[in-house]
DRENSEMI-970061 format. One record per atom (N, C-alpha, C): residue in three letters; chain; atom name; z, y, x. Coordinates in nm, 2 decimals. Last residue first. Layout:
N
[atom ALA A CA [Z Y X]] ...
***
This chain:
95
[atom UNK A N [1.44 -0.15 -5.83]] [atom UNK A CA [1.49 -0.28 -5.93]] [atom UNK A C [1.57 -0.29 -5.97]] [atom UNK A N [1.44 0.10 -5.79]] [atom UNK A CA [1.37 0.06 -5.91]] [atom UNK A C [1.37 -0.10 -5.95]] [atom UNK A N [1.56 0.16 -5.57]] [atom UNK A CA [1.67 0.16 -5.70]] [atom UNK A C [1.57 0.14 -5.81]] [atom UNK A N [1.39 0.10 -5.35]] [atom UNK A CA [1.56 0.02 -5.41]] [atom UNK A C [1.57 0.03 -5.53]] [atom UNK A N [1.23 0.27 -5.35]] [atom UNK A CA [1.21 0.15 -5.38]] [atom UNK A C [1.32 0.07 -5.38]] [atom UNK A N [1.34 0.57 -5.27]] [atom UNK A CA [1.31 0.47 -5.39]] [atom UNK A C [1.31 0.39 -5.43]] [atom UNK A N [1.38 0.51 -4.98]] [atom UNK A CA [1.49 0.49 -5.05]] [atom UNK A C [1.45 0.49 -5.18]] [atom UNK A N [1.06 0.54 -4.91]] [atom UNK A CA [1.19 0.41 -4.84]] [atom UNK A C [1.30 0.37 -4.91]] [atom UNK A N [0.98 0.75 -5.00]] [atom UNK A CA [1.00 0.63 -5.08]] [atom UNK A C [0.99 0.54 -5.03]] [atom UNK A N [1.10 0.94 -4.81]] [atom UNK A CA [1.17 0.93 -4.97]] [atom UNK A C [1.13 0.78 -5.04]] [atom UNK A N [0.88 0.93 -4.63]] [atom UNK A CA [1.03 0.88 -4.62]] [atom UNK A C [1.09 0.84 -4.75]] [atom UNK A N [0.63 0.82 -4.77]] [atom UNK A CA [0.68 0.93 -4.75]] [atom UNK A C [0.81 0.87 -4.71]] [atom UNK A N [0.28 0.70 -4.69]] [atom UNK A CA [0.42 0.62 -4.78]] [atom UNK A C [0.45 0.78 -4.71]] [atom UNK A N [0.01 0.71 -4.57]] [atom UNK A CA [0.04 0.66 -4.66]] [atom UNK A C [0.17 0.64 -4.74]] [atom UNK A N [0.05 0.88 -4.38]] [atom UNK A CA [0.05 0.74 -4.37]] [atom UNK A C [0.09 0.62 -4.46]] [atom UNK A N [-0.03 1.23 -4.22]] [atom UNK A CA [-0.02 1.07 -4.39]] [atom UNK A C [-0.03 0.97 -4.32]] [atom UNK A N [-0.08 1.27 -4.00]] [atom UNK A CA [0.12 1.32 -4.07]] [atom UNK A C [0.09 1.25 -4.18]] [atom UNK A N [-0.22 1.04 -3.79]] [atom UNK A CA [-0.23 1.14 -3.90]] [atom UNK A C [-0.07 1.14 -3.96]] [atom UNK A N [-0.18 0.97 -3.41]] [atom UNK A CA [-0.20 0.96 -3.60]] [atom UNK A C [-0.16 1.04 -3.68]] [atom UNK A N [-0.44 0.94 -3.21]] [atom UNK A CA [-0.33 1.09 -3.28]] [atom UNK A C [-0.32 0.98 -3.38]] [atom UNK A N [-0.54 0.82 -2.91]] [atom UNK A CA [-0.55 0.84 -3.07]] [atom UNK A C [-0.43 0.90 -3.10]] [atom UNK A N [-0.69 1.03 -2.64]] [atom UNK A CA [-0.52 0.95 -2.68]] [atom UNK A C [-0.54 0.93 -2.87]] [atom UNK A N [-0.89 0.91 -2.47]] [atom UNK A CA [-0.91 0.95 -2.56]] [atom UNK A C [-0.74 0.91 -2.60]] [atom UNK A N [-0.95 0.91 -2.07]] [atom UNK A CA [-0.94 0.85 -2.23]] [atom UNK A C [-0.88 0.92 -2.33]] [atom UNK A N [-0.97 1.07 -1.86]] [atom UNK A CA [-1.09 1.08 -1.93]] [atom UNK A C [-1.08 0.99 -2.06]] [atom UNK A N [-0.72 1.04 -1.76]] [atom UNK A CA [-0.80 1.21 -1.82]] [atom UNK A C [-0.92 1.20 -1.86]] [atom UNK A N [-0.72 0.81 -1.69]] [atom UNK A CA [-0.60 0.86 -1.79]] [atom UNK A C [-0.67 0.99 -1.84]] [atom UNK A N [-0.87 0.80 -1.47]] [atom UNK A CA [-0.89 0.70 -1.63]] [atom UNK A C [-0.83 0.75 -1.69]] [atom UNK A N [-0.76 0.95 -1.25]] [atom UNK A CA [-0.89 1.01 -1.34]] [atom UNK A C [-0.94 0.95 -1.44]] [atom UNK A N [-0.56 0.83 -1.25]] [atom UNK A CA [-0.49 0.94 -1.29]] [atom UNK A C [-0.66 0.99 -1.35]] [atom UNK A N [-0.66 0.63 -1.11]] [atom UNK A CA [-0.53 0.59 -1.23]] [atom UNK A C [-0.55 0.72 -1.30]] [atom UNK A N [-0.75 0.71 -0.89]] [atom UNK A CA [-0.78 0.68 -0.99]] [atom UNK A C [-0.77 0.64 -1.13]] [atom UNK A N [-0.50 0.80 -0.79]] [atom UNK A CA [-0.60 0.90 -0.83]] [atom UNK A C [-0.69 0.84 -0.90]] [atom UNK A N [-0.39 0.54 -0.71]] [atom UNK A CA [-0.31 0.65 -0.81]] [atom UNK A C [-0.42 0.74 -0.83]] [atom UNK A N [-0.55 0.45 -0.53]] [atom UNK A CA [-0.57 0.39 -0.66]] [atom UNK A C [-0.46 0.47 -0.77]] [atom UNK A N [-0.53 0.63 -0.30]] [atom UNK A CA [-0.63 0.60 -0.33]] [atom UNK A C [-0.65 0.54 -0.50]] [atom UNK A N [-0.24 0.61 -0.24]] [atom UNK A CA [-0.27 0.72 -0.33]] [atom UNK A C [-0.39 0.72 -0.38]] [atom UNK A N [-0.28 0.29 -0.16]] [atom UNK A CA [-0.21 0.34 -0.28]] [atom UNK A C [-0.20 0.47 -0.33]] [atom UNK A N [-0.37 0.35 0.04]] [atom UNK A CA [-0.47 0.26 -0.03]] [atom UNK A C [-0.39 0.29 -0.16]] [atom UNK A N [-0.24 0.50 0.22]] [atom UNK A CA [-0.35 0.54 0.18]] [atom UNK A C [-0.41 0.49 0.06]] [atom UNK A N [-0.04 0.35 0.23]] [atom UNK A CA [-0.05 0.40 0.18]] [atom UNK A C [-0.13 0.53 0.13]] [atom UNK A N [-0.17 0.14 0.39]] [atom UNK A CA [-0.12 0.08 0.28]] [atom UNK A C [-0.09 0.23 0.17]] [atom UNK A N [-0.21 0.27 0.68]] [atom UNK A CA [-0.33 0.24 0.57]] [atom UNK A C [-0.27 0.18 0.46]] [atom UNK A N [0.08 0.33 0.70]] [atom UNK A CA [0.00 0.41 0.69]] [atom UNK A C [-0.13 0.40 0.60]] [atom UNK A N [0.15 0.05 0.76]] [atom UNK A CA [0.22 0.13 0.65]] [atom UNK A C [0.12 0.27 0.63]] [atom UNK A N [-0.01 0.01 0.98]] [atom UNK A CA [-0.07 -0.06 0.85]] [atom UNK A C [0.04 -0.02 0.77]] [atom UNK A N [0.14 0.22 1.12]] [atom UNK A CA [-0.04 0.25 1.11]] [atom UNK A C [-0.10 0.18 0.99]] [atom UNK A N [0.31 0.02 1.13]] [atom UNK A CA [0.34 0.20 1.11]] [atom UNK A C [0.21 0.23 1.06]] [atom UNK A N [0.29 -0.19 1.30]] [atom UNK A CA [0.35 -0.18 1.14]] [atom UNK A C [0.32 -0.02 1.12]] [atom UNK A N [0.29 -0.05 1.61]] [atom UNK A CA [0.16 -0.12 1.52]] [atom UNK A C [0.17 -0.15 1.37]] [atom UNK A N [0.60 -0.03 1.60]] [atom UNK A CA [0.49 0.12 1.58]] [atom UNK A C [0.34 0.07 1.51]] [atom UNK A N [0.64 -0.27 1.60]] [atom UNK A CA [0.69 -0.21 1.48]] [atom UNK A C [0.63 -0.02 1.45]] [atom UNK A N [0.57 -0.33 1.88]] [atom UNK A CA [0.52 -0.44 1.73]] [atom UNK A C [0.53 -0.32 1.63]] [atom UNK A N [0.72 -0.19 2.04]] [atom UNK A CA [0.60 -0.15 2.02]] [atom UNK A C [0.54 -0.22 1.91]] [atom UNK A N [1.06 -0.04 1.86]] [atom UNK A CA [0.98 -0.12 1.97]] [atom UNK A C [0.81 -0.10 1.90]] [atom UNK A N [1.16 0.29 1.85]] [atom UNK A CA [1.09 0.23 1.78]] [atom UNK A C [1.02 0.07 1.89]] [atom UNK A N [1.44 0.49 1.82]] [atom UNK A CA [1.41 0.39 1.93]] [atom UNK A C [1.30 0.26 1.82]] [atom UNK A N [1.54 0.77 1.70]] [atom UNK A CA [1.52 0.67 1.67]] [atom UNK A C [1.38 0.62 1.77]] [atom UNK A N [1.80 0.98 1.72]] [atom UNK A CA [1.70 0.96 1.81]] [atom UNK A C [1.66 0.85 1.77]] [atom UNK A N [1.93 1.30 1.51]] [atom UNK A CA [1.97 1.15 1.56]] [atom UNK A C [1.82 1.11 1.66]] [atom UNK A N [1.90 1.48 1.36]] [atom UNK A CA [2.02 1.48 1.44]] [atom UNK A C [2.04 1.40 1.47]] [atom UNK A N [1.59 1.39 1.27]] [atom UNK A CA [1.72 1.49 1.23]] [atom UNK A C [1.78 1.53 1.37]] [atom UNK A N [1.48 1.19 1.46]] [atom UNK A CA [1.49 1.20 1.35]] [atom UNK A C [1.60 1.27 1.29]] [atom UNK A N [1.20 1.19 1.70]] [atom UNK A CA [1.27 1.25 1.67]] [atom UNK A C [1.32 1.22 1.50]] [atom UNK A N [1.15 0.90 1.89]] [atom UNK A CA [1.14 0.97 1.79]] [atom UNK A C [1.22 1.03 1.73]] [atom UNK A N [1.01 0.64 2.13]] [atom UNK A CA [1.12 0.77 2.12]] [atom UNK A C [1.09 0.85 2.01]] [atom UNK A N [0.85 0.35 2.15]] [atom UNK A CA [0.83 0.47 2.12]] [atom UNK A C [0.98 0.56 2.05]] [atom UNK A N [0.87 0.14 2.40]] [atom UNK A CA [0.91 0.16 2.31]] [atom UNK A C [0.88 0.31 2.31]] [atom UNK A N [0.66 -0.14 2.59]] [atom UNK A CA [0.62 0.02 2.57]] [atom UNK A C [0.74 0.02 2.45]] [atom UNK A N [0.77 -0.40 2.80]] [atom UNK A CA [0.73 -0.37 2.70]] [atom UNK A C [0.72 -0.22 2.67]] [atom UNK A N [0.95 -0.46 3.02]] [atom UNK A CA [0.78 -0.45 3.05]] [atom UNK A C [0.71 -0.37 2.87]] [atom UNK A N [1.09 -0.68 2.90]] [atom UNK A CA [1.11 -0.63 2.99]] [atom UNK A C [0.95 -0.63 2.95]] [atom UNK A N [1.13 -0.69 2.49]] [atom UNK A CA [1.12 -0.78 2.66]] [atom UNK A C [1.07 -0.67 2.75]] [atom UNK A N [1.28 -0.69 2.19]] [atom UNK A CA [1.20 -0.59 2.28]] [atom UNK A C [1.24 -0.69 2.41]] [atom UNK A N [1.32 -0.82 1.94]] [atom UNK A CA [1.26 -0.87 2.01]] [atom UNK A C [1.20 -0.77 2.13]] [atom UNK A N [1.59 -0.72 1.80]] [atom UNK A CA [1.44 -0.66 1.77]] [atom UNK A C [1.32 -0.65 1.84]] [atom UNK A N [1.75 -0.87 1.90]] [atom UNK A CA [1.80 -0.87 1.78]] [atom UNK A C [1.61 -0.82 1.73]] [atom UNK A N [1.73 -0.85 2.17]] [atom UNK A CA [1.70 -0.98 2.12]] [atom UNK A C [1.68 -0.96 1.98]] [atom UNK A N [1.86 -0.58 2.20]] [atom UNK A CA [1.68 -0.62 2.26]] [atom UNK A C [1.67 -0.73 2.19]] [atom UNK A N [2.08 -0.59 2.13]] [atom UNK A CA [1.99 -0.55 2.04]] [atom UNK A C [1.89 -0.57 2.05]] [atom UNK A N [2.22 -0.75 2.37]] [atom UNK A CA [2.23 -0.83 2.18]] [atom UNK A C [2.12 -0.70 2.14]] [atom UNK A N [2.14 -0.59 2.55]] [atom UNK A CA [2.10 -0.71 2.55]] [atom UNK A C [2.06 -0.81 2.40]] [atom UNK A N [2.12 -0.26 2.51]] [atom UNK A CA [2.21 -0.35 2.56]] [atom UNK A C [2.11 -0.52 2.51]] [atom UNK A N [1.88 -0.08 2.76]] [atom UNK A CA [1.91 -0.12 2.60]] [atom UNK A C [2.02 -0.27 2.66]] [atom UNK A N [1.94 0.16 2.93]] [atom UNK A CA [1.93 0.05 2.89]] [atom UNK A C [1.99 0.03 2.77]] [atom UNK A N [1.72 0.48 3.05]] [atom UNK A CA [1.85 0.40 2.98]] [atom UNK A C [1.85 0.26 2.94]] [atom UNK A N [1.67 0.74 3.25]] [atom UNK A CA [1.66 0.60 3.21]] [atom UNK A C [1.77 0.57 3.12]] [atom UNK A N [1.69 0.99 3.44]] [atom UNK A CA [1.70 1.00 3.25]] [atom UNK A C [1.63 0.81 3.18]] [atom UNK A N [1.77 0.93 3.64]] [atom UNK A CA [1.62 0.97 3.65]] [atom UNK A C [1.58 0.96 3.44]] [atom UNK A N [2.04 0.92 3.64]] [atom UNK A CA [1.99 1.04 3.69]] [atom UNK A C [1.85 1.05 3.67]] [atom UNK A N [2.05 0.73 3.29]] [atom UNK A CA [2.08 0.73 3.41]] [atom UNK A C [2.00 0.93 3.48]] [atom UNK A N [2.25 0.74 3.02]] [atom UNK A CA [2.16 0.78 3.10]] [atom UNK A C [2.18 0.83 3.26]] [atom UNK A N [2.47 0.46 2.92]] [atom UNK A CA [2.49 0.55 2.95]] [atom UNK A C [2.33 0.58 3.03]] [atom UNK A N [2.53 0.24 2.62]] [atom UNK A CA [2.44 0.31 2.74]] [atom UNK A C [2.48 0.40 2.78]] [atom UNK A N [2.74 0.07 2.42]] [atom UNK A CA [2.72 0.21 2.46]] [atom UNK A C [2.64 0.20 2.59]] 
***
């Protein structure tokens, strides 16, 4: 547990700095999440931006997914196909 200091500082306890490699001097980004405050070190904001271009790159190839699928042709088959249900169970009893 931290407690905030008078000039609104706070410390991070020791086992978590190590745990998510944050070092003295380093920039962490503050973020609002719901009802909670999520503490981002600076490596993992740089991840953010290539989560960002990754998922650009993936609506990018879903749209084109989606403009091959509207431009191909769905084959239909025909209600004949030659045979009828019924003469599934025919062909038994004719031998």
């Amino acid at each position: 547990m931290s407690r905030v200091t008078s000039k609104l500082q706070v410390t991070i306890p020791k086992a978590i700095a190590r745990r998510y490699g944050i070092e003295p001097g380093q920039e962490i980004e503050w973020l609002p999440a719901g009802d909670a405050i999520r503490v981002v070190p600076e490596a993992q904001a740089e991840r953010k931006s290539d989560r960002q271009r990754r998922l650009a790159l993936f609506d990018q190839a879903t749209e084109r997914q989606r403009q091959r699928e509207a431009t191909r042709t769905i084959k239909r088959f025909s209600a004949d196909r030659g045979w009828r249900r019924e003469d599934l169970y025919d062909r038994d009893s004719t031998r």
